[in-house]
N, C-alpha and C positions, 0 to 999 in steps of 0.2 A: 504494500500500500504506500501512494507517495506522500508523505506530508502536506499540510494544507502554504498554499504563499502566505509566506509573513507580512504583517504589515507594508513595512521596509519595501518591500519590494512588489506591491502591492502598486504605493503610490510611485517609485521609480515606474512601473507599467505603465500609469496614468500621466506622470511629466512625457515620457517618450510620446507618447500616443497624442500630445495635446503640440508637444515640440515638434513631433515630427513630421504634424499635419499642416503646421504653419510653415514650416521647411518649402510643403509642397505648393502650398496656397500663395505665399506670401515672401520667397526666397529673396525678395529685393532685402528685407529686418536683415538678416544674416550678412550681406555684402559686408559689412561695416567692421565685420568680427575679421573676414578673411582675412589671415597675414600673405602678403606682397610674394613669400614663395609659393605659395600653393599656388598650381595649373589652376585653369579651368574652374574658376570660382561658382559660377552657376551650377554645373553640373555635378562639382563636390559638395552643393548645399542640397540638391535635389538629393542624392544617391545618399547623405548624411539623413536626410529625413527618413527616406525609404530602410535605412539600417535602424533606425529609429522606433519607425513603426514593427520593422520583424523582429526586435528584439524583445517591443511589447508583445506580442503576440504571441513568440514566444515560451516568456516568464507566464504567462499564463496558462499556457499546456505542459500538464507534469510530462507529457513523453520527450518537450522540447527543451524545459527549464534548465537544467545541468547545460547544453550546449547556447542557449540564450543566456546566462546569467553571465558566461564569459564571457560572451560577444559584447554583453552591455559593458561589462567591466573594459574590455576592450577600448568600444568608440569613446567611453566615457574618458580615458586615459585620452586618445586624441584628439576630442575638441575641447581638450584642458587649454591646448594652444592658444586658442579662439577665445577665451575666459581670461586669461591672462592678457589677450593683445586688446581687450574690450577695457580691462580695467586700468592700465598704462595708458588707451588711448583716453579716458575718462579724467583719468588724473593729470591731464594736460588741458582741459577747459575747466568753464565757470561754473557749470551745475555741481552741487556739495549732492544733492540727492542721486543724479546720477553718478558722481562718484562714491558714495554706500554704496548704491547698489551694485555696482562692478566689483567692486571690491569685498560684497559682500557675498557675492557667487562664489568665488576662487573656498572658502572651506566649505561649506555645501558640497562639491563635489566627493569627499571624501565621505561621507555617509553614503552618497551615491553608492558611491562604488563599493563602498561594504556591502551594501544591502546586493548589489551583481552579484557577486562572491560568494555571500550567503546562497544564492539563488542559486545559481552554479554549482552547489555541492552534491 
């Protein structure tokens, strides 16, 4: 019998599922984050969503969960870049609010990623 999703990783399912459909809708939000060596900025926001979405998808089927909890832990590792270049580039204008919030993403992720990991096991 597999274990029920935890919490944790419950609403990591629901960030991906909600980020990953604005990825698709709305990929212009994301231009902002790409850093200058990434190809192909469009199409690495599009294909970020779409890993987005499979990953929630997923964490939700115990037969996928173990190989979806690493994948999330995965992308989640790679668009740390993007979190980092959002809150350097925040902290270079006048908004104090958008600079919390950029700054305030970057430890957030690491619950993320626990929670992938937990999923993954």
């Amino acid at each position: 019998m597999t274990a029920p999703l935890r919490r944790d990783a419950k609403l990591l399912a629901g960030g991906f599922l909600a980020s990953g459909t604005v990825h698709l809708v709305k990929p212009d939000v994301w231009e902002p984050l790409m850093p200058d060596w990434v190809p192909m900025h469009r199409e690495v926001i599009i294909w970020s969503g779409v890993a987005e979405i499979a990953c929630a998808a997923g964490l939700l089927f115990p037969p996928t969960r173990r190989v979806a909890g690493l994948a999330s832990a995965a992308l989640l590792a790679g668009v740390y870049v993007g979190n980092v270049k959002m809150a350097v580039d925040a902290s270079r204008g006048k908004s104090l609010p958008l600079k919390v919030a950029a700054y305030g993403r970057l430890p957030l992720q690491f619950p993320m990623l626990r929670a992938a990991l937990r999923a993954g096991r």
